[in-house]
TIGUFI-956354 format. One record per residue (C-alpha): chain; residue in one letter; x, y negated, z negated. Coordinates in steps of 0.1 Angstrom, whole numbers, plus 5000, padded with zeros to 4 digits. Layout:
# TIGUFI-956354
  c  r     X     Y     Z
  A  A     X     Y     Z
...
//
This chain:
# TIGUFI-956354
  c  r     X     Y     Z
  A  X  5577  5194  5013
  A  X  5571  5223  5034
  A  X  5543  5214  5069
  A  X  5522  5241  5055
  A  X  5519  5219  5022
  A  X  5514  5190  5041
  A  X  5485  5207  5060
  A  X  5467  5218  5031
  A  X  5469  5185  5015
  A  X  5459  5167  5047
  A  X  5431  5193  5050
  A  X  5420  5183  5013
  A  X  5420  5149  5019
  A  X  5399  5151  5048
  A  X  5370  5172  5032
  A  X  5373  5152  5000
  A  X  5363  5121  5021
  A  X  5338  5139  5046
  A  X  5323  5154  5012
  A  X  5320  5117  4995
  A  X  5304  5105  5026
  A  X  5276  5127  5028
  A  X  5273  5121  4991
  A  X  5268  5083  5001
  A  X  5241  5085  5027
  A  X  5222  5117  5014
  A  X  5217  5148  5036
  A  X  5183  5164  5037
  A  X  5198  5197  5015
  A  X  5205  5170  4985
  A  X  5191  5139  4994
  A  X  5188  5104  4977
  A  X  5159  5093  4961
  A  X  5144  5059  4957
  A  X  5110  5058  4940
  A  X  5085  5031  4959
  A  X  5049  5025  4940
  A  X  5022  5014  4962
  A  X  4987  5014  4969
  A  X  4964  5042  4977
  A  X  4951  5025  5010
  A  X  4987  5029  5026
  A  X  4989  5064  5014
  A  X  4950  5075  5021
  A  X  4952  5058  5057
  A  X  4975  5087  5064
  A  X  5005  5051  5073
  A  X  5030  5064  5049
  A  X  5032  5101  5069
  A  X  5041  5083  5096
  A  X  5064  5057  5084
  A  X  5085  5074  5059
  A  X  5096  5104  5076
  A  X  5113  5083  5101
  A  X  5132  5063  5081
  A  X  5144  5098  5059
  A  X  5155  5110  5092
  A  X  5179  5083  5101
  A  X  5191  5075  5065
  A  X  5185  5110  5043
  A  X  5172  5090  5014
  A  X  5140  5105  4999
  A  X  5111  5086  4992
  A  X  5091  5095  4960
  A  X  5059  5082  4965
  A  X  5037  5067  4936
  A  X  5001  5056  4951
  A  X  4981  5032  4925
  A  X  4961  5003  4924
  A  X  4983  4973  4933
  A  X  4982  4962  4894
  A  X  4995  4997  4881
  A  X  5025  4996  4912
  A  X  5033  4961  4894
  A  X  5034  4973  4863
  A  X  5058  5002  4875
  A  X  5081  4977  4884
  A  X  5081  4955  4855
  A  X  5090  4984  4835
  A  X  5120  4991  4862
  A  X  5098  5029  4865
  A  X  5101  5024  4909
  A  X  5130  5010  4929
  A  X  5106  4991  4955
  A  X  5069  4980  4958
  A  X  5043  4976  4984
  A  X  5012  4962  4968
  A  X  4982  4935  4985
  A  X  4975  4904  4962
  A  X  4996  4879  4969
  A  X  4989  4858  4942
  A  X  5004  4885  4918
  A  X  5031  4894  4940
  A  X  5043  4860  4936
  A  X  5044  4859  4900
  A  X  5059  4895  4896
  A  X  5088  4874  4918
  A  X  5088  4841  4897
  A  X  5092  4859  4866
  A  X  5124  4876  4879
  A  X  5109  4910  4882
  A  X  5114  4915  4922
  A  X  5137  4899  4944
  A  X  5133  4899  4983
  A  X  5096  4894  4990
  A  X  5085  4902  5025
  A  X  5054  4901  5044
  A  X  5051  4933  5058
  A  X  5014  4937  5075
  A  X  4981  4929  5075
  A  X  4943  4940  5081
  A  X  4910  4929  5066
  A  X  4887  4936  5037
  A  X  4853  4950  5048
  A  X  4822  4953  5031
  A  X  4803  4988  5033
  A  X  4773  4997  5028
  A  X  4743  5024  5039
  A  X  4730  5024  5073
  A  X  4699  5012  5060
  A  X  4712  4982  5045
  A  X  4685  4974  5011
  A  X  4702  4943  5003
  A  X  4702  4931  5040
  A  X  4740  4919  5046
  A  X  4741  4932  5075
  A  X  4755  4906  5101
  A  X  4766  4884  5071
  A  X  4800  4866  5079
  A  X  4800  4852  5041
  A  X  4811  4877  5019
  A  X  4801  4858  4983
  A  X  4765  4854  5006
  A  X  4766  4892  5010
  A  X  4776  4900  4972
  A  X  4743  4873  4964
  A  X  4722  4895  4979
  A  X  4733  4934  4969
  A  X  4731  4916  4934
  A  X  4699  4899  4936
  A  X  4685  4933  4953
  A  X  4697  4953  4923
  A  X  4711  4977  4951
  A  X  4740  5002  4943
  A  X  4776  4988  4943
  A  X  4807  5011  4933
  A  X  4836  4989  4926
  A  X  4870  5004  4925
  A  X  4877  4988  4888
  A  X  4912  5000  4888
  A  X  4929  4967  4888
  A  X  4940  4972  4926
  A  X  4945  4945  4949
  A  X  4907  4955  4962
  A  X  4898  4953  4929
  A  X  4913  4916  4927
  A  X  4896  4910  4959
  A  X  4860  4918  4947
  A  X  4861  4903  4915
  A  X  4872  4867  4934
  A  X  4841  4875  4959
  A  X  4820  4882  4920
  A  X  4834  4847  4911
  A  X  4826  4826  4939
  A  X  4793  4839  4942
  A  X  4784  4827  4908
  A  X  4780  4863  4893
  A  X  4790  4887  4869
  A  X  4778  4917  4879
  A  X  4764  4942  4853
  A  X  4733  4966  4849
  A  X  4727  5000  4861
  A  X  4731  4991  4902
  A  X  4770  4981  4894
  A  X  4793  5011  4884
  A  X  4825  5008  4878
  A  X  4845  5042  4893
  A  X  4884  5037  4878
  A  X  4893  5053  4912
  A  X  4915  5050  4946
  A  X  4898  5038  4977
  A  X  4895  5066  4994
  A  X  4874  5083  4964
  A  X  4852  5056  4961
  A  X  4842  5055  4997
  A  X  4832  5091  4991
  A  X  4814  5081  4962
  A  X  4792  5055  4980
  A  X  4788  5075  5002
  A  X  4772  5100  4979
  A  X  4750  5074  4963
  A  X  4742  5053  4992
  A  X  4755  5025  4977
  A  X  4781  4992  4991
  A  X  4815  4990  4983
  A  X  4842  4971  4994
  A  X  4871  4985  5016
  A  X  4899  4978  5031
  A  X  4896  4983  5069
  A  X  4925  5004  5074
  A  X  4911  5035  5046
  A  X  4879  5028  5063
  A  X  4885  5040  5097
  A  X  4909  5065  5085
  A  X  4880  5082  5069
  A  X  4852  5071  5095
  A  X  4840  5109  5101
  A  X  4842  5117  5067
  A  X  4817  5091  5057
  A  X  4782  5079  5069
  A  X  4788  5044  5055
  A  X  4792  5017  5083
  A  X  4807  4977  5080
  A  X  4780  4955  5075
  A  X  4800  4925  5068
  A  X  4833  4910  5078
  A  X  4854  4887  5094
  A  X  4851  4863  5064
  A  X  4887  4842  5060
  A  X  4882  4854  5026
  A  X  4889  4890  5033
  A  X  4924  4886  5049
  A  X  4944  4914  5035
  A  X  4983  4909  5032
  A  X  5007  4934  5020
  A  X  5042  4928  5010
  A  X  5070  4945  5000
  A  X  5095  4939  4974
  A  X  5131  4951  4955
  A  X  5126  4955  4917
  A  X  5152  4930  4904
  A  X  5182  4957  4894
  A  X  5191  4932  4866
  A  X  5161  4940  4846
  A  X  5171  4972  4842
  A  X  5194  4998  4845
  A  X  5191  5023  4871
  A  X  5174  5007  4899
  A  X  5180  5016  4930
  A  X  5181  4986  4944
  A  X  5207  4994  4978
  A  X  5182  5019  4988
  A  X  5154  4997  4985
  A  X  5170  4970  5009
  A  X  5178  4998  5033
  A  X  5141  5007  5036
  A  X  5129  4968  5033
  A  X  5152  4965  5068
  A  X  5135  4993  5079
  A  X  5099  4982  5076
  A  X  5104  4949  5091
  A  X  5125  4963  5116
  A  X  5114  4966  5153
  A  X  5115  5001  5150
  A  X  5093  5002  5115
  A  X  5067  4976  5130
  A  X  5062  4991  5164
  A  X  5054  5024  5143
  A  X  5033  5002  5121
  A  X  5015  4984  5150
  A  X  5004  5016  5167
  A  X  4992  5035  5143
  A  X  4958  5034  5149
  A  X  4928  5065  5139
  A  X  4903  5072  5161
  A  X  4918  5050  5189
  A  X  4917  5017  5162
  A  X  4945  5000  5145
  A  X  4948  5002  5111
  A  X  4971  4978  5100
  A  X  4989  4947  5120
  A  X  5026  4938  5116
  A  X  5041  4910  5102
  A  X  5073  4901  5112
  A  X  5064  4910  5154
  A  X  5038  4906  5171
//
């Protein structure tokens, strides 16, 4: 065989490979995609434009971006419709892993549940560190409540809060909205009327809104979120390398730092996890 031959081939082999290892890790002209469902208090406290572009960066995997209500984001992966979750309600999140749906829990953050209300505060909560206490009295007041009713894990919150404080709410003064967070703080707004939050959405719209906290720092309202790999054996398809790759990320130094100071209007939002 002549050199020039041996050249060419040598100069084929070496583009073939180059060529199968961008392939591999992505490159931001055709990049990989992995499909992560979550909640829309990640994505309305602005976290997500701050995480995710870093971790695209370094890896060139795209993330598609599904915000729901924490019930819809499990349903999503039930159904193997997402590679990866990052839903709040613990309780569910375990079962979704029990019944072989995810694999590879992890706690990712945290911040607190807050309840909301107008600054002149009709059902007087104001002060209250007892949430079910404060849900007693916007009842018994008949005062305006908006609750998300979407099956999210603030939804799952409030109805608890309903339950422990002996009531089920009905009547005129509770509506049910069927939306996001961030809608539904701009709908009490509108009415004057409470709602429940969490804290990170809250301060992320704080000057878009003339609502104010009038209750927290119950034990009750502690807000986890975890994150978890849709088991690839229940379905064909799932991206489940990817998802690990961005699970390593998150809990990473690097992802938590970005996670820990991410703060709006000089206040954290959410609290990491795995480092303090």
């Amino acid at each position: 065989m002549s050199q020039s031959c041996k050249n060419f081939i040598l100069a084929a082999a070496v583009f073939f490979l180059s060529q199968s290892f961008l392939f591999s890790v992505g490159t931001t002209e055709n990049p990989r995609h992995l499909k992560l469902a979550t909640t829309t208090s990640t994505e309305n406290s602005g976290l997500l434009d701050v995480l995710l572009p870093v971790f695209e960066k370094e890896t060139g995997i795209k993330v598609d971006v599904i915000a729901v209500g924490t019930g819809k984001a499990l349903a999503l992966g039930e159904n193997g419709d997402v590679d990866i979750i990052m839903v709040h309600a613990r309780a569910r999140e375990d079962t979704f892993v029990e019944q072989g749906f995810g694999v590879d829990r992890h706690d990712l953050m945290h911040n607190d549940f807050v309840i909301l209300g107008p600054e002149n505060d009709p059902a007087e909560i104001k002060g209250l560190g007892n949430a079910a206490e404060a849900f007693k009295r916007i009842s018994s007041s008949k005062s305006s409540f908006i609750s998300r009713a979407d099956d999210s894990g603030t939804n799952i919150k409030e109805k608890c809060l309903w339950q422990e404080a002996g009531i089920s709410p009905s009547g005129t003064w509770y509506k049910e909205a069927g939306q996001g967070m961030g809608a539904v703080i701009i709908m009490a707004n509108d009415m004057e009327a409470y709602t429940l939050s969490d804290r990170g959405t809250y301060l992320s719209m704080r000057d878009k809104t003339d609502l104010v906290i009038l209750s927290e720092g119950d034990r009750r309202l502690f807000n986890p979120y975890g994150i978890i790999a849709v088991n690839p054996e229940k379905h064909d398809g799932i991206n489940f390398e990817d998802a690990e790759k961005l699970i390593n990320f998150l809990t990473s130094k690097e992802g938590q730092r970005i996670i820990k100071n991410y703060k709006k209007n000089g206040q954290q939002l959410f609290y990491p996890d795995v480092i303090e």
